[in-house]
Structure formats: C-alpha cells, structure tokens
N, C-alpha and C positions, 0 to 999 in steps of 0.2 A: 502589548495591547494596542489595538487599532484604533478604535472609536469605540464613545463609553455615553449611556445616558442613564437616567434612570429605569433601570430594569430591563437594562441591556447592552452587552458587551459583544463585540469582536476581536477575535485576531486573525492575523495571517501566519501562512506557514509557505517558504519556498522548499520543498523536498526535495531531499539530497540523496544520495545514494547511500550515506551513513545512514539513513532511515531507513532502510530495507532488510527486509528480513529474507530467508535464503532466496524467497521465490520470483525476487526482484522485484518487489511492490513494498511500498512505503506501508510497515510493520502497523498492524493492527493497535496497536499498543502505544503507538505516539499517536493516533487518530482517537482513543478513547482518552488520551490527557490531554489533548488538544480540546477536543468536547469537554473533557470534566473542567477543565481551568477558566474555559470561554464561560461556561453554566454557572461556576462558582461566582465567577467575578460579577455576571449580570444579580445573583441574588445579592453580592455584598452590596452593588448599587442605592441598595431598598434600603438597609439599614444604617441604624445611627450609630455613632460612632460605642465604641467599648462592649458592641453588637457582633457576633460574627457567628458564621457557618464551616459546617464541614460537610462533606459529602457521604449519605449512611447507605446511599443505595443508587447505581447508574445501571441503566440498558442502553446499549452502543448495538445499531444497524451497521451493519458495513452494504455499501449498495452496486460500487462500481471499484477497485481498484486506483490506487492513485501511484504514480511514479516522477521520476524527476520530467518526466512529458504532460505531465498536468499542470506545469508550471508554478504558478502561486494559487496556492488555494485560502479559501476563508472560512470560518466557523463567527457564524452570528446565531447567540442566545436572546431572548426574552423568556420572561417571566411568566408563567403556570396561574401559579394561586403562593400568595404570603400568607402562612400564620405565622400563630404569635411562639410554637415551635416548630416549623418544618416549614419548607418551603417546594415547590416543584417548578423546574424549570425544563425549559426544552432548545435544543440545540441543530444546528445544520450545518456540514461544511458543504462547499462548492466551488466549483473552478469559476475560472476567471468568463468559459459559456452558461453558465448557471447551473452546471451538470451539477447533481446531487452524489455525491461521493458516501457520506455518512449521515447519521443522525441520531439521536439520542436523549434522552428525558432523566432527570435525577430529581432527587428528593434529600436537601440538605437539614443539617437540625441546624434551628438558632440555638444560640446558647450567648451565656454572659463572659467577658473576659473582664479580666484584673481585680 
C-alpha cells in the first residue's frame, strides 16, 4: 500500500515480465487484483474495527495495454456510496503520464467478524 485516507487507498505496481501473459502485455488478471485489492482496501478505510468487506461483484475496463515500458504504474480508489451492507467503490490505474491504463467499480458486502 502506498498512501491511505479515509475512503481511499493506493498502490503501485512496477510490471515485470513475470506479469505477462503470452501476448507480452502485463496479464489482465494482475490489473483486475491490483483494482480489486486497491477498491477493497479504500472501503476497509470507512469501517470500524471487527467490520469488514468482501468483494460480491467487480467490472474491470482494460483501456491501454500495460508492459514493463509503462514503468510504475498506480491504482488510486475512493469511495462510491457506504451502506450499512454494501458498499460501491471505484478505481483507476495510470502511469507515471497520467495515461489511463484500467478502471473499475465493485460493490463489497459489510458483514460482522468474530
């Protein structure tokens, strides 16, 4: 995790060639957990502790191709709408020019833990 506030989280990701999938572009599949994990983390920010979320439903855009030539890229979420079960959050990755890579909106349940 990169930077964290209330109802809203980042990371970064430097893509490697282990990420590639046959076509030599960093695998669709680490860019939708990249978004799901960013999204999650921003809704866990809202909630109080012995509170937490899972993820019941994600849509992932793919926009641009990313490779180890996009260098570092980032996924910064905020926050949709909190209820008191679900939450919807929205997500973006981007390179280090602002280019828009992915994006993405999920809709987590709260539930109780312990």
């Amino acid at each position: 995790m990169k930077d964290v506030d209330h109802g809203f989280a980042a990371f970064e990701l430097h893509p490697g060639e282990y990420h590639y999938n046959p076509f030599a572009t960093v695998h669709g599949g680490i860019l939708s957990t990249l978004l799901d994990t960013t999204m999650t983390a921003a809704v866990l920010t809202t909630l109080p502790q012995n509170i937490t979320c899972s993820t019941v439903e994600i849509k992932v855009n793919f926009i641009k191709p990313v490779s180890v030539e996009s260098k570092l890229i980032r996924c910064e979420a905020r926050i949709i709408h909190i209820g008191r079960k679900l939450a919807t959050v929205e997500g973006r990755i981007k390179g280090g020019n602002d280019d828009l890579y992915a994006h993405g909106v999920s809709t987590c349940l709260i539930f109780k833990v312990g």
